[in-house]
N, C-alpha and C positions, 0 to 999 in steps of 0.2 A: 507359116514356117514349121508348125509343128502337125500339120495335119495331115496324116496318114492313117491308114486302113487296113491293119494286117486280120479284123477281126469281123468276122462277116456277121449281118444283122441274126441271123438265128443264135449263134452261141452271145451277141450284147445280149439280146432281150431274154437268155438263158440266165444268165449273169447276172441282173440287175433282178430276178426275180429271185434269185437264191442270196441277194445281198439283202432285199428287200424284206423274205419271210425271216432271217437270222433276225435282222433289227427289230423286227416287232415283235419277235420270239424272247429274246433282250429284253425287251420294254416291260412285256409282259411279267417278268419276274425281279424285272432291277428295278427300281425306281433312281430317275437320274444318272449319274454316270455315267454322260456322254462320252468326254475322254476317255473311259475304260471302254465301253461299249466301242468306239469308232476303232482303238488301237487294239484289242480283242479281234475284232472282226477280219481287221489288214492284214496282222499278222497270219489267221488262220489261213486266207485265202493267199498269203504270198510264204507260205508253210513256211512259217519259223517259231524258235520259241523267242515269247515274252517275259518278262522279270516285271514284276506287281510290288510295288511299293505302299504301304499308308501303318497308319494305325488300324488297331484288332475293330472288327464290328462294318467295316464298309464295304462288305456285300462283295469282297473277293471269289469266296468259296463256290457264293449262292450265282454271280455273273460267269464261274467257269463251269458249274457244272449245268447253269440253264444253255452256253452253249455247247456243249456234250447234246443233252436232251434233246437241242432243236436236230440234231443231225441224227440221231439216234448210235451216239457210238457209245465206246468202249469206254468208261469214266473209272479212274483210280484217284484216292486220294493219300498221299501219304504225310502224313504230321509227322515233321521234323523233330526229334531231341536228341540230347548231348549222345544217349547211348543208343543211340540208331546205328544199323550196322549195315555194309553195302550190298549185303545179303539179303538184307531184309527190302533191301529196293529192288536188284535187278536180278536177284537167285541165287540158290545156295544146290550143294548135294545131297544127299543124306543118303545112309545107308539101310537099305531093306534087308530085315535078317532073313524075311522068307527066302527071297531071289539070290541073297547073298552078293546083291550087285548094287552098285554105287547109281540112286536116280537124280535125276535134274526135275527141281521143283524153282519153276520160273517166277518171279517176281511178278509185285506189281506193277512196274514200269513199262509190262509189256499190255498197254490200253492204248487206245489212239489219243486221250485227252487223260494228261499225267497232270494231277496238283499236287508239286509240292510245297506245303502250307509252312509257312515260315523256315523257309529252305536255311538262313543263315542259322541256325540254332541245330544244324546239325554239325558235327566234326566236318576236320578238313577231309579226310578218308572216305567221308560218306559221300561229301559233296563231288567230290573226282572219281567218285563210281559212276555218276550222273553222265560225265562228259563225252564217255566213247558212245551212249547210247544219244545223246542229242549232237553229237557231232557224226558218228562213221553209219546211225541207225540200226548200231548191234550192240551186244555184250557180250562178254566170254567167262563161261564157265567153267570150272574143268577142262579147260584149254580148247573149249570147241565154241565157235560162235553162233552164236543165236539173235536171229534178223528183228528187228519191232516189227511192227503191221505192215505192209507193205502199202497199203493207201493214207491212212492218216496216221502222225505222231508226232503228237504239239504239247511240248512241255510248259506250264503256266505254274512257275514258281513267286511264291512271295515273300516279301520278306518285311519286317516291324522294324522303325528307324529308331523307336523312341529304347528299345530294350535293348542294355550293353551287358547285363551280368548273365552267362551259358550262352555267349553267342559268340559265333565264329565267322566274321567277313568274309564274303565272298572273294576268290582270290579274281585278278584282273583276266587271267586266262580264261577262265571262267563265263564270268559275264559277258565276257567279248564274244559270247554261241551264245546269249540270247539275242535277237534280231531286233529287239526293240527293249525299253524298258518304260512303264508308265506308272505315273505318281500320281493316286486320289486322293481328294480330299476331302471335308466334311459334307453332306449334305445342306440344303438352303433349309430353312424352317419351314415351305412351302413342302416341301420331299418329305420332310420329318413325320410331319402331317398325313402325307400320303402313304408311306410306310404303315403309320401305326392304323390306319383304312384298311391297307389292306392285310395287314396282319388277325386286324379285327375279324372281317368280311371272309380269311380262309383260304384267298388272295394266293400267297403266296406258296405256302404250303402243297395247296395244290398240283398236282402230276398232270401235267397237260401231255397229249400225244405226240409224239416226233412230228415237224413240219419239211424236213427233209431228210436226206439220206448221206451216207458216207460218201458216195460216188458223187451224189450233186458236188460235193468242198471241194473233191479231187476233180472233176471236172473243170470246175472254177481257178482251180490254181490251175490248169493247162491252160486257161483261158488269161488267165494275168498274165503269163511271160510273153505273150502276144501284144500286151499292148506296146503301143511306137515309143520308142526313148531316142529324141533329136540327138546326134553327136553335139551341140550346142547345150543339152541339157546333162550330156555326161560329162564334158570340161566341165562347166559348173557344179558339180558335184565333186569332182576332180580339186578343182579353187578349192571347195571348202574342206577339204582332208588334207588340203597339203597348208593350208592355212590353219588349222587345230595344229600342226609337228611346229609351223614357226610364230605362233600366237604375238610370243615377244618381241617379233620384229616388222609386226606389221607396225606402220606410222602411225600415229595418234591412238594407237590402239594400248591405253594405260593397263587396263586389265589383263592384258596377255603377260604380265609379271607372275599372275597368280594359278597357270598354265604350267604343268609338272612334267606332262606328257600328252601328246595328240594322239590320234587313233590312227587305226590298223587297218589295212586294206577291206577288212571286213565291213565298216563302216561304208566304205563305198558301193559294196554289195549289197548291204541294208538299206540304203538309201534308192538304190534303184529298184528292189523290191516292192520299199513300203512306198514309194511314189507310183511305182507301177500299179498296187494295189486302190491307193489313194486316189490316182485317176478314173478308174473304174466305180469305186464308188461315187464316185462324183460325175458319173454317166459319160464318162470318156476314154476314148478308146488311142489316147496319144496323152504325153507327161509334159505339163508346162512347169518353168521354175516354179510356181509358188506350190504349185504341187510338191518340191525338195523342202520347201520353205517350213510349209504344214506338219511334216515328221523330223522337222531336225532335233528337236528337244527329246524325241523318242528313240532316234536313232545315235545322239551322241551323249546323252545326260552318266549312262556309263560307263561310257569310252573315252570319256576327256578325264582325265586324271589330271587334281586341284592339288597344290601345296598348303602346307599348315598358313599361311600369310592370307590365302584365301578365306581358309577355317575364323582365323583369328577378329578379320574384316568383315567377316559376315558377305561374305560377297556368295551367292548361290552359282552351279553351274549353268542355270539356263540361262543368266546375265553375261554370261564369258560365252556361251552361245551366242546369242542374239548378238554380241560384239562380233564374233568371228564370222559368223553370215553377211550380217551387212557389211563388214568389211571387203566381201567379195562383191565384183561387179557383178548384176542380172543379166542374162542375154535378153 
């Protein structure tokens, strides 16, 4: 039913070898952190940005800028605070006395792999400077627009759940232009082990040499929007967006009470993306539903908007997920 061939055998085994050197390139500097590792990965290859969740110390920084490293791009890192200013991200003017002429001194936003490190601890002002450059891929300065890179520019922002005092929520507009959002967690003691190995050993620290190039990623995303998406598999994705808007009226479906708001067309875009890329990593070149199934905690965790009733019950969003999924038929 779903097998089709829009990608001929030289650009898969292209594909599956630039998915393959990323992942060990990953391995080599992360320890653990599949979840991040696999959603890291999807998102670059189906260019979107991702939103990075945890507490401080789990190897956010050290997982985006080892995938920078393996492609050999452009890396920026910018740490979020209260007085961060949107100049200080995407450019400001300044005036030279010699030339007596107003120049443009471009930010650092203009890298192919942009971190910024605990995004929510900067002001609302700062943070919607961000928008027009991860959404339109420009900025404007002195009223003249200036493009990001033209092959890669993937913003990997993160943010800390546990700190509420200098910190400013992301507004929903917002998060809705990152393409995915993923939430780590502690290490095993087995990891912990392994870490302090290789920290001992030199391990990590170490500068390994690029195992690919910018062109390979951007190849590869021409290579994702190729893979086959069944209309069978786009209703079904279809069902589950239009079933996040009516949560509370599916039948037996008690947790849909604690449903504020469903998501935006954008989610359906996301979802076809990161299944698109998800198939591919998974050595296929056509999307079955459980392929939707795999990224739906990634693709709706900040798009489904909870009420304080949820807060109250402790009720987490990937439970009101996994309600609204199975509530849809699978083809």
């Amino acid at each position: 039913m779903y097998e089709h061939n829009n990608i001929n055998k030289e650009d898969f085994d292209y594909s599956q070898d630039v998915i393959r050197k990323l992942s060990d390139y990953f391995d080599s500097k992360v320890v653990g952190q599949r979840g991040l590792k696999f959603s890291l990965i999807a998102s670059i290859i189906a260019d979107g940005h991702i939103l990075v969740e945890s507490v401080p110390g789990l190897a956010k920084t050290t997982a985006a800028k080892a995938i920078s490293d393996a492609v050999d791009g452009k890396f920026a890192r910018i740490q979020c605070t209260p007085d961060l200013l949107p100049g200080d991200i995407v450019g400001t003017q300044i005036y030279n006395q010699s030339t007596q002429k107003f120049e443009t001194i471009l930010g650092p936003v203009f890298a192919n792999f942009v971190l910024l490190d605990e995004v929510n601890r900067s002001s609302a002002k700062t943070q919607s400077a961000m928008l027009e450059a991860m959404q339109e891929k420009q900025v404007t300065i002195g009223g003249k627009a200036y493009r990001m890179p033209e092959d890669i520019f993937i913003v990997i922002a993160t943010q800390n759940p546990i700190e509420q005092e200098g910190t400013y929520p992301l507004s929903e507009a917002q998060t809705d232009r990152f393409l995915i959002k993923e939430v780590i967690t502690y290490p095993t003691a087995a990891e912990e082990v392994e870490i302090l190995s290789r920290i001992e050993s030199g391990t990590i620290s170490r500068v390994d040499p690029p195992v690919l190039t910018i062109k390979d990623i951007d190849k590869v995303q021409d290579i994702v929007d190729q893979v086959y998406v069944d209309d069978a598999v786009k209703w079904y994705i279809s069902s589950i967006v239009v079933a996040s808007r009516r949560a509370s009226q599916i039948p037996g479906f008690e947790l849909g009470k604690y449903v504020r708001i469903g998501v935006s067309p954008r989610a359906s875009i996301a979802f076809l993306k990161m299944s698109k890329a998800a198939a591919l990593m998974q050595g296929r070149t056509y999307v079955t539903p459980e392929d939707v199934k795999l990224v739906r905690h990634q693709v709706l965790r900040h798009r489904i908007g909870l009420n304080y009733a949820a807060v109250a019950d402790n009720v987490s969003v990937e439970t009101v997920i996994d309600g609204i999924v199975n509530s849809v038929k699978t083809p």
